[in-house]
CHARMM-style PDB file with segment names, atoms N, HN, CA, C and O in Angstrom:
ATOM      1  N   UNK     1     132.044 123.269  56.993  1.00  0.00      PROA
ATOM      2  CA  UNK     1     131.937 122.183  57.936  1.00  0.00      PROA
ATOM      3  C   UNK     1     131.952 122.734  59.350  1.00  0.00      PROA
ATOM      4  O   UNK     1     132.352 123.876  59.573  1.00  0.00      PROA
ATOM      5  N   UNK     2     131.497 121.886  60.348  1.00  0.00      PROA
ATOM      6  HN  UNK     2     131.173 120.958  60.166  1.00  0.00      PROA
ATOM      7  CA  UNK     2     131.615 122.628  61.462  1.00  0.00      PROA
ATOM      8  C   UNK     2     132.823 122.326  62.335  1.00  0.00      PROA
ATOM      9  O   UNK     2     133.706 121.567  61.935  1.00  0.00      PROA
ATOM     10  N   UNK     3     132.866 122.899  63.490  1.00  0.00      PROA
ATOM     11  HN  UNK     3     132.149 123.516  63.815  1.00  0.00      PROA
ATOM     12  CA  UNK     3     134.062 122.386  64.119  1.00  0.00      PROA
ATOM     13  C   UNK     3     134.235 121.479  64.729  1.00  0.00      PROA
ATOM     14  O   UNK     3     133.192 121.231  65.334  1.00  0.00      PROA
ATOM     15  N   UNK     4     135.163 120.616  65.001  1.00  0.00      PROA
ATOM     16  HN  UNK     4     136.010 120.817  64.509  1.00  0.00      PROA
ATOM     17  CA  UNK     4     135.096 119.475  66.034  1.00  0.00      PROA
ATOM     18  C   UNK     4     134.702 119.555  67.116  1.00  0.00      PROA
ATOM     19  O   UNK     4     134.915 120.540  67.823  1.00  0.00      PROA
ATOM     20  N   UNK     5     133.733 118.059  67.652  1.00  0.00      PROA
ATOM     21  HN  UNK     5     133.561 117.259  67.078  1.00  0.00      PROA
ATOM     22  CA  UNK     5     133.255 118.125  69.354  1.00  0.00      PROA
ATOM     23  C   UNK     5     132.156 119.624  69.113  1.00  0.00      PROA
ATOM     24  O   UNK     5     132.252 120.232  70.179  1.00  0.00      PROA
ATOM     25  N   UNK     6     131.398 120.250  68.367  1.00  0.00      PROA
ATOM     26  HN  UNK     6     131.321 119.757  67.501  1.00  0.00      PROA
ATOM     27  CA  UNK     6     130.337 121.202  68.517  1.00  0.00      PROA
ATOM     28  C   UNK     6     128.973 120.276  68.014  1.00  0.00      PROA
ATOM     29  O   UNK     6     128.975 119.381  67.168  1.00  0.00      PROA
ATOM     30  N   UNK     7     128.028 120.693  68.665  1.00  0.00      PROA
ATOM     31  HN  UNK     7     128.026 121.420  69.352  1.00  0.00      PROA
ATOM     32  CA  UNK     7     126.694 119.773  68.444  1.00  0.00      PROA
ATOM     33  C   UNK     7     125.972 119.912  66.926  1.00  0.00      PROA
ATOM     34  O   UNK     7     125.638 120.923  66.308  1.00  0.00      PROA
ATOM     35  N   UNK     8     125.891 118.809  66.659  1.00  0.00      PROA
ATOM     36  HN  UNK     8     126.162 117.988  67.162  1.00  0.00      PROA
ATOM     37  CA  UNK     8     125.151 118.767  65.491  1.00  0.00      PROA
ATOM     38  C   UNK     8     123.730 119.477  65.752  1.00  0.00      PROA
ATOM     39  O   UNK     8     123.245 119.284  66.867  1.00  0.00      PROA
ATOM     40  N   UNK     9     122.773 120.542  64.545  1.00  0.00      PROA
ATOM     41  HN  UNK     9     123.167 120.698  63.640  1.00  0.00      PROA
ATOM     42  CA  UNK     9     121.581 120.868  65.236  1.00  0.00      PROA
ATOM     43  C   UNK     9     120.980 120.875  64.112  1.00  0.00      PROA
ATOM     44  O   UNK     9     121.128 121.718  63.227  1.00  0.00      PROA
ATOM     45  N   UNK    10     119.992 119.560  64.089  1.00  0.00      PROA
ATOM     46  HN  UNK    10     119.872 118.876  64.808  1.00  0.00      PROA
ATOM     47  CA  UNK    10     118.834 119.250  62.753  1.00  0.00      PROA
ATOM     48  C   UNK    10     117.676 120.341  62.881  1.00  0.00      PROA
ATOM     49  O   UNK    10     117.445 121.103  63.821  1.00  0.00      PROA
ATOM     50  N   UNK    11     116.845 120.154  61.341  1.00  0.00      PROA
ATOM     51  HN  UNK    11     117.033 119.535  60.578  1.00  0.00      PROA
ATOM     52  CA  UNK    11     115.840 120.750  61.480  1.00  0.00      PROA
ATOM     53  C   UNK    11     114.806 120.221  60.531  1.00  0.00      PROA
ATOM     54  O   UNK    11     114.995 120.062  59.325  1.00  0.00      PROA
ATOM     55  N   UNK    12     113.820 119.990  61.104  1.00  0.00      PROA
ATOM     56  HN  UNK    12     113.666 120.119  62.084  1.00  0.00      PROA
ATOM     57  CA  UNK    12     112.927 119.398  59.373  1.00  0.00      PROA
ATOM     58  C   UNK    12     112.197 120.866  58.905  1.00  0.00      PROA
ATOM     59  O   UNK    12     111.765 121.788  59.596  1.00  0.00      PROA
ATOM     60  N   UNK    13     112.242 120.710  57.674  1.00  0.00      PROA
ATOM     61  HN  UNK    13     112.593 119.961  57.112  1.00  0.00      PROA
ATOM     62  CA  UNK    13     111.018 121.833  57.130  1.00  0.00      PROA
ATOM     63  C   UNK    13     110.423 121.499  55.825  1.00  0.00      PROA
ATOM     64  O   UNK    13     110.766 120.629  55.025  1.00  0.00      PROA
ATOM     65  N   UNK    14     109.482 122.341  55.765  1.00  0.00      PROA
ATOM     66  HN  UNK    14     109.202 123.048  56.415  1.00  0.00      PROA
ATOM     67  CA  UNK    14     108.624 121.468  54.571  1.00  0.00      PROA
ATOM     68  C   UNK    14     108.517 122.084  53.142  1.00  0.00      PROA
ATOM     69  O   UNK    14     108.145 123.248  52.990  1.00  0.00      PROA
ATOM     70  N   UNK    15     108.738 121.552  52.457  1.00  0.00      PROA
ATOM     71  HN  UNK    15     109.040 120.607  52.581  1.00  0.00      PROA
ATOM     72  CA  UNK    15     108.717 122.167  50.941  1.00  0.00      PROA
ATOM     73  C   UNK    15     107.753 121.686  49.696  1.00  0.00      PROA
ATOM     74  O   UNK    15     108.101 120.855  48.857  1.00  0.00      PROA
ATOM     75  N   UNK    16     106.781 122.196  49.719  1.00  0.00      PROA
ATOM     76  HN  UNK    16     106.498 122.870  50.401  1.00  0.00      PROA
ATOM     77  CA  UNK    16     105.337 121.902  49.213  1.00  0.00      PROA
ATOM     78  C   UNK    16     105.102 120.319  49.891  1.00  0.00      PROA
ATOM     79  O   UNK    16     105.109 120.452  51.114  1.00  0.00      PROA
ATOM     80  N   UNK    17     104.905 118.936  49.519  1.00  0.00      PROA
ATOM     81  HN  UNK    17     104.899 118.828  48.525  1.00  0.00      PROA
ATOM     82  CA  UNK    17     104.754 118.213  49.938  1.00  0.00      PROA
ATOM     83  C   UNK    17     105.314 116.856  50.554  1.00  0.00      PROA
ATOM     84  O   UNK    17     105.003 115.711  50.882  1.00  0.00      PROA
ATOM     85  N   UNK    18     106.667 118.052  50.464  1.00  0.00      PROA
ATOM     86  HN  UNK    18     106.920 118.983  50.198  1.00  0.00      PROA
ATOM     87  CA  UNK    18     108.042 117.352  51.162  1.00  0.00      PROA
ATOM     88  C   UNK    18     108.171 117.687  52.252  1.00  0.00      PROA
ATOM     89  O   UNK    18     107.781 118.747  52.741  1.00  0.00      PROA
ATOM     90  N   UNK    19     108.871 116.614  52.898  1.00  0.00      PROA
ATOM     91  HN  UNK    19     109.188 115.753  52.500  1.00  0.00      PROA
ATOM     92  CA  UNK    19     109.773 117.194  54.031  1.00  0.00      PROA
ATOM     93  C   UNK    19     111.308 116.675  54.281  1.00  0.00      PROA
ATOM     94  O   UNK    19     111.752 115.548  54.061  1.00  0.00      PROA
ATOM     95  N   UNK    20     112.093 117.991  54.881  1.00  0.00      PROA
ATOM     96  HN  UNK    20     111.733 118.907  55.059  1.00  0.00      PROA
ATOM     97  CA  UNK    20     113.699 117.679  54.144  1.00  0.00      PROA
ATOM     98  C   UNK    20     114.101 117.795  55.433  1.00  0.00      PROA
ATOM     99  O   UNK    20     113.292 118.287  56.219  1.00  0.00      PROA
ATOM    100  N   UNK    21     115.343 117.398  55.898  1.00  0.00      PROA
ATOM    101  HN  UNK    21     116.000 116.998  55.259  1.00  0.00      PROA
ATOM    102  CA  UNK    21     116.013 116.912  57.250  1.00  0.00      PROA
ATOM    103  C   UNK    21     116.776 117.709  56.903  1.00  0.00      PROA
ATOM    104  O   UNK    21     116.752 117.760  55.673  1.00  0.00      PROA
ATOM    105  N   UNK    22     117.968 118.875  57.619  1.00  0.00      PROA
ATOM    106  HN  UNK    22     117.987 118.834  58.618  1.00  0.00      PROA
ATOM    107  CA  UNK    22     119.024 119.439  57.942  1.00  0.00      PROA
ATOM    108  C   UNK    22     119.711 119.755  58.942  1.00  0.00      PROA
ATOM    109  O   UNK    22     119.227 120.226  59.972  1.00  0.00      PROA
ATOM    110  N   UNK    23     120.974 119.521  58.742  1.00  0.00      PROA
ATOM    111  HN  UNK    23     121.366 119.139  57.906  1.00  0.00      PROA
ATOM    112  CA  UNK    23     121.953 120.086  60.071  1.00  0.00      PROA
ATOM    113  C   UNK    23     123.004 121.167  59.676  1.00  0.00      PROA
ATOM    114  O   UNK    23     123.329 121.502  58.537  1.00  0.00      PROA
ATOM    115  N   UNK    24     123.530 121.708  61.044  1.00  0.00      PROA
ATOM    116  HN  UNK    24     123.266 121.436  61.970  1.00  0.00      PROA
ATOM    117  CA  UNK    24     123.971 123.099  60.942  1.00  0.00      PROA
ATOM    118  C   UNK    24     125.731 122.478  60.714  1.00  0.00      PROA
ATOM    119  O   UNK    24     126.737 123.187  60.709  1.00  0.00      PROA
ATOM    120  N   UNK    25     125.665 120.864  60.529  1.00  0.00      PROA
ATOM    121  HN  UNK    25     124.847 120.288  60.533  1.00  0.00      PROA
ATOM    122  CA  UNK    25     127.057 121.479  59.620  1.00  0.00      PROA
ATOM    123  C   UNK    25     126.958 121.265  58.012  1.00  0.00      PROA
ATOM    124  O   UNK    25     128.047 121.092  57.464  1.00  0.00      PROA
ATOM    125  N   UNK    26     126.141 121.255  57.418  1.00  0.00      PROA
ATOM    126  HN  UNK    26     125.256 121.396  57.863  1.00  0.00      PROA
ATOM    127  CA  UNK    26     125.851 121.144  56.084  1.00  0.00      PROA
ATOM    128  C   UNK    26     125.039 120.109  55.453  1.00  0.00      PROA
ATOM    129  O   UNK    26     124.581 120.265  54.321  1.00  0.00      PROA
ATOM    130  N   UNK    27     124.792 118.758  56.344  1.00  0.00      PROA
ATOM    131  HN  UNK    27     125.164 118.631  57.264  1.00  0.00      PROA
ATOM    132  CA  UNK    27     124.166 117.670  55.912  1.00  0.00      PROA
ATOM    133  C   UNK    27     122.570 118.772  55.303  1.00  0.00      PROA
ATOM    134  O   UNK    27     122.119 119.913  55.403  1.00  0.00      PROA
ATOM    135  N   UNK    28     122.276 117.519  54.713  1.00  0.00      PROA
ATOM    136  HN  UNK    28     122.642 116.592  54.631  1.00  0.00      PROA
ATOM    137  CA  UNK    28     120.739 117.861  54.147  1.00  0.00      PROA
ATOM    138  C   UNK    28     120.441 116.352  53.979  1.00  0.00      PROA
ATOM    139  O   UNK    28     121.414 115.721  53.566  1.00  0.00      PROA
ATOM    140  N   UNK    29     119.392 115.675  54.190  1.00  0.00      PROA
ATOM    141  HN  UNK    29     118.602 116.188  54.526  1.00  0.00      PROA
ATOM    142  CA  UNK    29     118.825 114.696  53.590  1.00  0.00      PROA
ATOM    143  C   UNK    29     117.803 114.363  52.684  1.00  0.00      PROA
ATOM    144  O   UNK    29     117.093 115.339  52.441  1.00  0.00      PROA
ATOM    145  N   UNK    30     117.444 113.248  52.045  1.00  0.00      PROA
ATOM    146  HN  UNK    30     118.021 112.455  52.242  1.00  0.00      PROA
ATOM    147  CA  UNK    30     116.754 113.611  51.194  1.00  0.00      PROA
ATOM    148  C   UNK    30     114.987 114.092  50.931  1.00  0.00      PROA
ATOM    149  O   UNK    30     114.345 113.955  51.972  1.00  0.00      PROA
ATOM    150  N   UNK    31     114.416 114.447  50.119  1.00  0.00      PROA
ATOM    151  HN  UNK    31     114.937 114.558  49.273  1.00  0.00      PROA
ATOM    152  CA  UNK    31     113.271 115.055  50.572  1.00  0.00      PROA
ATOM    153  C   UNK    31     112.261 113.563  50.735  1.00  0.00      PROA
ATOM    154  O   UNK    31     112.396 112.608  49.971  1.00  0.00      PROA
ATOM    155  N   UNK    32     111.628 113.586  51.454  1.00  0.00      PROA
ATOM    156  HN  UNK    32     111.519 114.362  52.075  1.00  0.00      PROA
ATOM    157  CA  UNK    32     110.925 112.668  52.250  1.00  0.00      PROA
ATOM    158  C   UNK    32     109.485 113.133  51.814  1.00  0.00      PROA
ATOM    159  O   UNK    32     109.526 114.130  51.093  1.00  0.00      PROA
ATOM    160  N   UNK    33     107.964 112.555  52.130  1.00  0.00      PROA
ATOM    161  HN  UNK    33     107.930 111.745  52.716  1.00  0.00      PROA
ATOM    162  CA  UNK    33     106.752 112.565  52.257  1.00  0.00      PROA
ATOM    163  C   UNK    33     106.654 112.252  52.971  1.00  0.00      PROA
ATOM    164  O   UNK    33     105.438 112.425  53.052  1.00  0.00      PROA
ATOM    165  N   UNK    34     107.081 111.506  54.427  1.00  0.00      PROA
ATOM    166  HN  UNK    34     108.068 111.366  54.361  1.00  0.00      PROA
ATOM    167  CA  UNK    34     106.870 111.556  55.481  1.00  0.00      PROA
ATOM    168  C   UNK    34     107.566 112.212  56.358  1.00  0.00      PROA
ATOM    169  O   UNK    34     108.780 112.008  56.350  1.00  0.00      PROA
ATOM    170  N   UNK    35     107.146 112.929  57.097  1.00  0.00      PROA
ATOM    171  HN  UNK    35     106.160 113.094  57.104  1.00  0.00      PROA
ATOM    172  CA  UNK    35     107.429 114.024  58.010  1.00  0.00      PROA
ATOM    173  C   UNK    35     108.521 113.365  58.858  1.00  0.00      PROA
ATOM    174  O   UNK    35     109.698 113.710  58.960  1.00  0.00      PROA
ATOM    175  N   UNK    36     107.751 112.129  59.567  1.00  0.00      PROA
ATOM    176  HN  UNK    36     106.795 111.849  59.484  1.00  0.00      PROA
ATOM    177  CA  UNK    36     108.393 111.484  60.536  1.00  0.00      PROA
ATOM    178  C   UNK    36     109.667 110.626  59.942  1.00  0.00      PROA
ATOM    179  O   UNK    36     110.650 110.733  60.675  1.00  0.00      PROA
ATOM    180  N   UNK    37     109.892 109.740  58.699  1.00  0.00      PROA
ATOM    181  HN  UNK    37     109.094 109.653  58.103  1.00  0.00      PROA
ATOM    182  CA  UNK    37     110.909 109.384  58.252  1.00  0.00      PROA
ATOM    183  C   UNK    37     111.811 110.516  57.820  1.00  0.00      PROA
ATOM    184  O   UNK    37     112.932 110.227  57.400  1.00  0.00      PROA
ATOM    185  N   UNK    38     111.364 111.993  57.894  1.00  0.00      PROA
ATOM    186  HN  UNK    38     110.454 112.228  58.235  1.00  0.00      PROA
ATOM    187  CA  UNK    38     112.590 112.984  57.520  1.00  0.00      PROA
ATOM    188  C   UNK    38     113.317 113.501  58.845  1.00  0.00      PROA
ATOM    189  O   UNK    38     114.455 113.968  58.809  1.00  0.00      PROA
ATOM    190  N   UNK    39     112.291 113.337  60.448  1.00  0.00      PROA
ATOM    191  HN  UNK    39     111.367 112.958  60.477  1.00  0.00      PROA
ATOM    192  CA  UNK    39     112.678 113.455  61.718  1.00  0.00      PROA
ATOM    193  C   UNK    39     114.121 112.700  61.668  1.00  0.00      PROA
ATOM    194  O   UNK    39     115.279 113.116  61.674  1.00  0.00      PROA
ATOM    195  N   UNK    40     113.481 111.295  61.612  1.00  0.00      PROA
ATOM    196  HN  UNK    40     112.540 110.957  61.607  1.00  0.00      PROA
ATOM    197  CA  UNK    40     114.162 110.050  61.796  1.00  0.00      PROA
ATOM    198  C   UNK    40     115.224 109.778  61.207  1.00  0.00      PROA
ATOM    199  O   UNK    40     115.988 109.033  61.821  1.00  0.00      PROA
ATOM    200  N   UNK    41     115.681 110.302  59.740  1.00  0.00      PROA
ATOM    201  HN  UNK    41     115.060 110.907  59.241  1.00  0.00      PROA
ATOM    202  CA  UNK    41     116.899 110.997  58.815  1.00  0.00      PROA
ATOM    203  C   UNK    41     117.868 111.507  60.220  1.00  0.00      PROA
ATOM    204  O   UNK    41     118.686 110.987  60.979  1.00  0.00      PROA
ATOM    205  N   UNK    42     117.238 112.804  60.037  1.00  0.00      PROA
ATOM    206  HN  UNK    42     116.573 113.227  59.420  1.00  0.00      PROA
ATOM    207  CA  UNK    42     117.673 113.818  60.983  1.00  0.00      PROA
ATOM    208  C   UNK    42     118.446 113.184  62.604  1.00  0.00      PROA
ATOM    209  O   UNK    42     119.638 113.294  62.893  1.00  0.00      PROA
ATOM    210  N   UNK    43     117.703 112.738  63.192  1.00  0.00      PROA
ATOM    211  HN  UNK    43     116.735 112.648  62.956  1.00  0.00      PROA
ATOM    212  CA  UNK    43     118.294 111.924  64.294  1.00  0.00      PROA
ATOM    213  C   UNK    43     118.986 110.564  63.843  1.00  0.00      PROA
ATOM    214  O   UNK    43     119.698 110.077  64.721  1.00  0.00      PROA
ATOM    215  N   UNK    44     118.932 109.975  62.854  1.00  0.00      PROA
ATOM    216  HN  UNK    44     118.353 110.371  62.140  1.00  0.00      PROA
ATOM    217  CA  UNK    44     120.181 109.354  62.246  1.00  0.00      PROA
ATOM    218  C   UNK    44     121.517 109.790  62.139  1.00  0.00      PROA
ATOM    219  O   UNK    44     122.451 109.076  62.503  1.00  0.00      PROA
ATOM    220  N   UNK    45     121.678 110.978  61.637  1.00  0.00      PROA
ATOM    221  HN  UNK    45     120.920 111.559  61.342  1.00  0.00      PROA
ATOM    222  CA  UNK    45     122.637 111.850  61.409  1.00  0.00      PROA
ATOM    223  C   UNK    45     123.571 112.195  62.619  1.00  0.00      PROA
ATOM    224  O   UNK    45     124.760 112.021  62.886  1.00  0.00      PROA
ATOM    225  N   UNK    46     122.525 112.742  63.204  1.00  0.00      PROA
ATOM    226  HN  UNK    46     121.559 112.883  62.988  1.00  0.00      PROA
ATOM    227  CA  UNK    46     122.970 113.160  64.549  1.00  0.00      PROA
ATOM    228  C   UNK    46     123.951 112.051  65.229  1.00  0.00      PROA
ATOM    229  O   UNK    46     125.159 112.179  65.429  1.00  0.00      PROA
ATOM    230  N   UNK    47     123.196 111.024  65.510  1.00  0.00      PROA
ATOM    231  HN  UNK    47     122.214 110.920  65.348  1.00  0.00      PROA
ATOM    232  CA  UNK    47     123.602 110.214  66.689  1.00  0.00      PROA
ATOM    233  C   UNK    47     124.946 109.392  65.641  1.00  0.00      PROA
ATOM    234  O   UNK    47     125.919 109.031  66.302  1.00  0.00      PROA
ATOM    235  N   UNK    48     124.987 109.210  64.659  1.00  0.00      PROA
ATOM    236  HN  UNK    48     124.197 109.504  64.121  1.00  0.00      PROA
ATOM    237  CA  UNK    48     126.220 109.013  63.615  1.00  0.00      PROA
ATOM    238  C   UNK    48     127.102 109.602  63.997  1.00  0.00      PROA
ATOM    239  O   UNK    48     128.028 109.065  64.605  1.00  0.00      PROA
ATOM    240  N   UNK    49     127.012 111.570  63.594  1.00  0.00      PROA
ATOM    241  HN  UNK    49     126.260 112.006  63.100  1.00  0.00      PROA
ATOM    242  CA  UNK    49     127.783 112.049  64.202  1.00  0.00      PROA
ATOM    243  C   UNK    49     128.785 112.454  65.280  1.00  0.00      PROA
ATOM    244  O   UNK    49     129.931 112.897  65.352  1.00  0.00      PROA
ATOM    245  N   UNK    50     127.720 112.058  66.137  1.00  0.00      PROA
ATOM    246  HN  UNK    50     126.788 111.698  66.079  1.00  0.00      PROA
ATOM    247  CA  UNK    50     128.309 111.629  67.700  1.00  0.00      PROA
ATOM    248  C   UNK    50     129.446 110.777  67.758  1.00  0.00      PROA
ATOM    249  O   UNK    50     130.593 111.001  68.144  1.00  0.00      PROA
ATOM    250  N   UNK    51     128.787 109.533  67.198  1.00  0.00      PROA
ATOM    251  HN  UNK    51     127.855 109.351  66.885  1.00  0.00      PROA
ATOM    252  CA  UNK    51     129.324 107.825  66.762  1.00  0.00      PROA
ATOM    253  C   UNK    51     130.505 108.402  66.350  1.00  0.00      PROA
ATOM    254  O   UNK    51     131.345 108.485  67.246  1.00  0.00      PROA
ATOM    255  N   UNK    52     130.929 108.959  64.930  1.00  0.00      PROA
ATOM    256  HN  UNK    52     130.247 108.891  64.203  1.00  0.00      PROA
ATOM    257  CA  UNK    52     132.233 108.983  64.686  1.00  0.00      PROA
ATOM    258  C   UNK    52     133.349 110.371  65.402  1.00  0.00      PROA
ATOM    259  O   UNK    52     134.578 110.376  65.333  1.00  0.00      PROA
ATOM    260  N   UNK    53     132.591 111.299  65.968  1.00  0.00      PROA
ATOM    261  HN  UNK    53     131.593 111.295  66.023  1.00  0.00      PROA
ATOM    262  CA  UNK    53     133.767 112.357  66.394  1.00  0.00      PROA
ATOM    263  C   UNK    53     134.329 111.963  68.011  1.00  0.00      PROA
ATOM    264  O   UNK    53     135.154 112.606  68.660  1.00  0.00      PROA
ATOM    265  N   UNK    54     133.496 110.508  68.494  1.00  0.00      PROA
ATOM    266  HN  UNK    54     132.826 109.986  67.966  1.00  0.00      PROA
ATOM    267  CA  UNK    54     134.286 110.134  69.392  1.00  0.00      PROA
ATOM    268  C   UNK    54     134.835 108.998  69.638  1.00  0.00      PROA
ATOM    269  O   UNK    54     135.231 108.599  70.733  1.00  0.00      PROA
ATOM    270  N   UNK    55     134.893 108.106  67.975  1.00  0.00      PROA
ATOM    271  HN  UNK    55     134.572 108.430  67.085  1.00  0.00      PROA
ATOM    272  CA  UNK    55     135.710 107.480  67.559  1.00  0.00      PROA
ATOM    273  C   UNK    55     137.467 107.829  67.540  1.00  0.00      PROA
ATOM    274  OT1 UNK    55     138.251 107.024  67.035  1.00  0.00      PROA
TER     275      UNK     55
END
């Protein structure tokens, strides 16, 4: 897991005719066919993350 208050940092990449959302504290989302709904995962996550570590 990562540490508290450090930035979440997504990444999409593609796996034959997928595309999969990840962040550098372990999330993964699920594999997608659209590129842009696996972005959109990805910046879900993120801004969540935000949402609860300054809860």
């Amino acid at each position: 897991m990562h540490a508290h208050g450090s930035p979440h940092t997504t990444t999409t990449t593609e796996r034959g005719s997928f595309a999969l959302a990840r962040c550098s504290c372990g999330w993964a989302g699920p594999a997608r066919r659209s590129r842009d709904r696996a972005r959109t995962d990805a910046a879900d996550h993120a801004r969540e993350a935000v949402t609860e570590e300054t809860a």
